[in-house]
N, C-alpha and C positions, 0 to 999 in steps of 0.2 A: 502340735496338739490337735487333738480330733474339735468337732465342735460338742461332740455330745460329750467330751470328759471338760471340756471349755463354758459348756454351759453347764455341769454341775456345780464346776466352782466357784460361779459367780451367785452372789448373794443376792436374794431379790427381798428386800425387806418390804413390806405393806403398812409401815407409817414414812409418811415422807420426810423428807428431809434435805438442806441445803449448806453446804459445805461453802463460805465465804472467805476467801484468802486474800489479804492486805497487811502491807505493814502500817499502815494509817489506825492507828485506833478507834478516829473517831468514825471513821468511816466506815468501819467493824460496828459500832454501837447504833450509827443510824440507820445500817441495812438490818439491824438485828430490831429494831422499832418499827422498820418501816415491814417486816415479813411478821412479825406477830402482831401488827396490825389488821393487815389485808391478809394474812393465812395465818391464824393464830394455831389452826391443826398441824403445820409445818413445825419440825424439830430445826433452829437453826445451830448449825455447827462453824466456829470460826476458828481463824491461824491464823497469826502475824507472819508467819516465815514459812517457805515452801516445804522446811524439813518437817515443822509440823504439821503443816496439810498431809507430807506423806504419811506421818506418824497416825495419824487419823485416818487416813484411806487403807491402810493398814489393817484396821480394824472394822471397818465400818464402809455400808455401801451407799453415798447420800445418791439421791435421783438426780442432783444437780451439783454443780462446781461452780461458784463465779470468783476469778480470779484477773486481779492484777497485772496487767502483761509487764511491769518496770517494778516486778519483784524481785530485789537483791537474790543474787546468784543464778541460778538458772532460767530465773523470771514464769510470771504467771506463763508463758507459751511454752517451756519447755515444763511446766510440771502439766499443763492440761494434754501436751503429745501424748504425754507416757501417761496417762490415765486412760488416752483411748485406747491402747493395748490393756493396760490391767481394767479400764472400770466400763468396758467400752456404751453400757446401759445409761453411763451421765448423759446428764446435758450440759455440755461443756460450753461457759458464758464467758468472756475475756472484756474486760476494762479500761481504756485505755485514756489519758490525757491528750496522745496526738491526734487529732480528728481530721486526720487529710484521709482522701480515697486509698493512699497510699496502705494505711497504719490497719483499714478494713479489709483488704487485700490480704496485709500479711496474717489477720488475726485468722483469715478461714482454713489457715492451711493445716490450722489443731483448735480451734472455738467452732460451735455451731453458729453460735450470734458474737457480735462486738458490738460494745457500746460505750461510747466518750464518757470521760469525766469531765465534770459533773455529770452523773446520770442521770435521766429522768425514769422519777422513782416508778411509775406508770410500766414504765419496759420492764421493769425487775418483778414486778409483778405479773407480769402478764407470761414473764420465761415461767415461773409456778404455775401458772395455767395451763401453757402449752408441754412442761412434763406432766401434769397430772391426766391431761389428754392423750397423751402417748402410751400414758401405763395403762389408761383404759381397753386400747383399740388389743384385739382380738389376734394378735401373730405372735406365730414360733417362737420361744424362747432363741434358737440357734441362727432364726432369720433377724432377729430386735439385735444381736448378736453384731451380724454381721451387718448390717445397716450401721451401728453404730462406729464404726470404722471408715465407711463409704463418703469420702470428703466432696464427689463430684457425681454429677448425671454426665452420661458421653453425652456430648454434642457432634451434629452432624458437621463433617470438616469443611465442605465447600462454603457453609455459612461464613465462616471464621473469613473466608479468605474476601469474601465479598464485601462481608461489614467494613473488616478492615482498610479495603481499598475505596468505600465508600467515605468512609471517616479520617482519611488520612486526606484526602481535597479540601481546598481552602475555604469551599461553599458549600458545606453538606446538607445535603437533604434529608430534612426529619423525615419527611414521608419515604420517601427511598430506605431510611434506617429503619419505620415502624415495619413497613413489607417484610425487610429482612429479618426482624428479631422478631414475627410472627414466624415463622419459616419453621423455627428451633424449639420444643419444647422447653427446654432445660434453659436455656438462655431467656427465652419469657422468665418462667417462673422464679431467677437469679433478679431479673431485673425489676419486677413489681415487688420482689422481696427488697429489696435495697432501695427502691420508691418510696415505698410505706417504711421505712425503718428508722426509729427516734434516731440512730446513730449519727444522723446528718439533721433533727431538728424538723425533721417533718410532721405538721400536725394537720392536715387533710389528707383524705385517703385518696391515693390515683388508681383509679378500680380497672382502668384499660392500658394497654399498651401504649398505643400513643401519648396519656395523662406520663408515663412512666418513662418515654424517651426524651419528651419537652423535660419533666420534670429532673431528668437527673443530668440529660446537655451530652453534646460527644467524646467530651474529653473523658468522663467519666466512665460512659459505655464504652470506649475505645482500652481503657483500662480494666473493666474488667473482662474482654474480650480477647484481651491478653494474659490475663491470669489464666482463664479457662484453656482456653489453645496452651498455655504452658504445665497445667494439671492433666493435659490428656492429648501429647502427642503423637501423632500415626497412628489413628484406630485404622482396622481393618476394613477392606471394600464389603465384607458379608456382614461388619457391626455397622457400616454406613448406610448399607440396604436395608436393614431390619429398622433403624433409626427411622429413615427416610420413609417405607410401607406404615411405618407407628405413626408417622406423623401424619400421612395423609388422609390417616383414620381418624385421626385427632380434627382435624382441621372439617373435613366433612362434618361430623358429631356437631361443633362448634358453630358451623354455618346454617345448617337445620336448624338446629337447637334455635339459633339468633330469630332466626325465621318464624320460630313458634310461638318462641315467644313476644314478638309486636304482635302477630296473629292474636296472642292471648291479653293486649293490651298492657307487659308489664312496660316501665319507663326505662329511661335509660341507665341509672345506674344496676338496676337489678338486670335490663339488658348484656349489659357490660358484665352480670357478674356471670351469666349463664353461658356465654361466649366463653369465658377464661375458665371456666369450668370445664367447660366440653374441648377446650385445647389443650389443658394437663390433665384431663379425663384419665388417660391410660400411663403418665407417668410412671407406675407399678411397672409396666412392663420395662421400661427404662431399666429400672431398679435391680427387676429380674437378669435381665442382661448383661448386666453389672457382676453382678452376684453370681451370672454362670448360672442359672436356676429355672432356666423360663420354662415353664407348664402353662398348662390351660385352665387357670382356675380365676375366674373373675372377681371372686368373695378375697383372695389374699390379692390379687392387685389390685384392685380398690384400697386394700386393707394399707395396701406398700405406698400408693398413692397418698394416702391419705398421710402416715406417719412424714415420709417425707415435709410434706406441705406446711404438715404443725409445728413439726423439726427449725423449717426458716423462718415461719412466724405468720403465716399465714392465717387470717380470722378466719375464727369457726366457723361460722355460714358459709363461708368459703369454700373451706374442706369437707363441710357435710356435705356438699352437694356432690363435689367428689367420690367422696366414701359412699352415696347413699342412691346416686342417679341408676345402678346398674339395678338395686334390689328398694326401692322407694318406700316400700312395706316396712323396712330398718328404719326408718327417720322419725322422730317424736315430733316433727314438726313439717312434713309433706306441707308443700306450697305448688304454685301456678310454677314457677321456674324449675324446681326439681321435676313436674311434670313435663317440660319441653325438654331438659335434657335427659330422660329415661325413653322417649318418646323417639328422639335422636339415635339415642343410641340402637334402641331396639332396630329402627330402619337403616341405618348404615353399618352396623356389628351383627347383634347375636340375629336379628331376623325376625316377623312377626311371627311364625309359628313355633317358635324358640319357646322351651320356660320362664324364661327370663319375665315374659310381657306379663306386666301387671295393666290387666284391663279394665279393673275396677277402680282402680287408682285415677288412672287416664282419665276415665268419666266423671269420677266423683272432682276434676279441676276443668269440665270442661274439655278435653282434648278423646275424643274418638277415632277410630281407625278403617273409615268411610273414606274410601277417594274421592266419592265423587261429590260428598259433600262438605271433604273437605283435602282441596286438590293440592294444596301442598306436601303431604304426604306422598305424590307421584315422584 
């Protein structure tokens, strides 16, 4: 089926709404208290049984699905598969009682997020944030499309092979591991996703890499380093170079940027957050790559960048900086940090005599484009 006779059929309704499948009743009533509490503008839609979830997806397109993964018969995982074929626009959320590394492995292989039972009500709420975020941002009907189906970023393969060998010694070295899982964009952004994620009870945010490899230990990274290598084996030497050139654009952006801003006095966590910005910066292109798509437009890989990011659960400050460091003039809320990474970017990407350079931005935080007044910029 073409994408354009693919995206006619698909319904985009403009009030939202959230389809909840359990055979627990009560657990049906307290999700249904707990969303017309904190989104009382949300339509919520429930099934005790997967026949009736279908029966309901049938008719109707909700923005979200949270389902049960130890639902009698085909189980919550086998009715969220087949939705990403027919609803692929969901945000597909899975449920589960087994809270081992193991049980969040398998929920990604058809859920966007997992999260343990008992839930914290906090995350249920916060997935209506992150689809009403998504329905906002500004892409293709054909590309939201096909995003919607895309279960993995490629990762670069020699990574795998290193981590691996790193994490299989009796004495591993975290700093050895944080070097390597900086290396990788996709594997950052998998791993600070799963740091911060209620699914494992975390209630501090680890805003850097290394906060994310202490915090989740190697057994764990060593697992889902396996998943990934098993979701994406033998890319190609010309997907490994393009990987590889993406990344060491990334990684420049990321180390200026860091630069700019102690220059501009911010602290360390906002530090930290400008750094992991400027390293999933161009995740879009990832995306595009993915997708077979890649052009040169910086306003949709921002735009890819960003849906991804809010897709894993990634905090809005976070992705605004993403979506908003290439065009800073886009942000309701332009700060010092979105000034070091647009500043970054402009001198290791687009260029100062690029359109791209917003010069009054720059000044009005403080940041000019004087070498010799201000030599980091060299």
């Amino acid at each position: 089926m073409s994408k354009q006779i693919l995206a006619a059929r698909v319904k985009l309704p403009e009030q939202p709404s959230v389809l909840v499948v359990d055979d627990e009743k009560a657990v049906l009533l307290a999700a249904r208290r707990l969303i017309r509490r904190y989104h009382p503008e949300w339509d919520v839609l429930q099934a005790q049984s997967v026949e009736s979830a279908h029966e309901l997806l049938n008719e109707q397109s909700p923005w979200v699905v949270i389902a049960d993964k130890q639902m009698p018969g085909e189980g919550g995982a086998g009715l969220l598969a087949s939705i990403e074929d027919s609803h692929p626009l969901v945000l597909r959320v899975m449920l589960t009682g087994d809270a081992s590394p193991q049980a969040w492995l398998e929920g990604t292989a058809s859920a966007h997020l997992t999260f343990a039972k008992p839930y914290d009500p906090e995350a249920i709420v916060s997935v209506l944030d992150r689809a009403a975020r998504i329905h906002q941002l500004p892409i293709p009907l054909d590309v939201k499309l096909a995003l919607g189906r895309l279960k993995q970023l490629p990762v670069v393969s020699s990574t795998f092979t290193r981590l691996s060998l790193e994490l299989s010694k009796d004495e591993v070295s975290m700093d050895r591991v944080v070097d390597l899982v900086s290396e990788d964009q996709a594997l950052t952004a998998r791993l600070l996703q799963l740091a911060n994620s209620a699914f494992f009870g975390f209630t501090t945010e680890a805003v850097s890499i290394r906060d994310a490899v202490i915090r989740l230990g190697s057994e764990l990274i060593r697992a889902i380093v396996l998943a990934l290598e098993l979701f994406h084996p033998g890319r190609s030497s010309s997907s490994d170079s393009f990987q590889s050139n993406n990344f060491t654009l990334a990684r420049g952006v990321a180390e200026r940027a860091l630069l700019l801003a102690k220059e501009l006095g911010l602290g360390r966590k906002e530090r930290d957050r400008v750094f992991i910005a400027g390293l999933l910066h161009n995740l879009g292109a990832l995306v595009e790559l993915e997708l077979d798509s890649v052009h040169d437009d910086n306003h949709q890989e921002a735009m890819l960048g960003a849906y991804l990011l809010t897709l894993w659960g990634f905090k809005a400050e976070q992705v605004e900086l993403v979506q908003n460091m290439r065009f800073p003039s886009a942000s309701t809320d332009p700060d010092k940090a979105l000034a070091a990474l647009h500043l970054a970017w402009i001198l290791e990407a687009a260029g100062v005599d690029g359109e791209s350079l917003d010069r009054d931005f720059l000044q009005s935080q403080g940041l000019g484009l004087d070498e010799q007044a201000n030599p980091i910029l060299l």
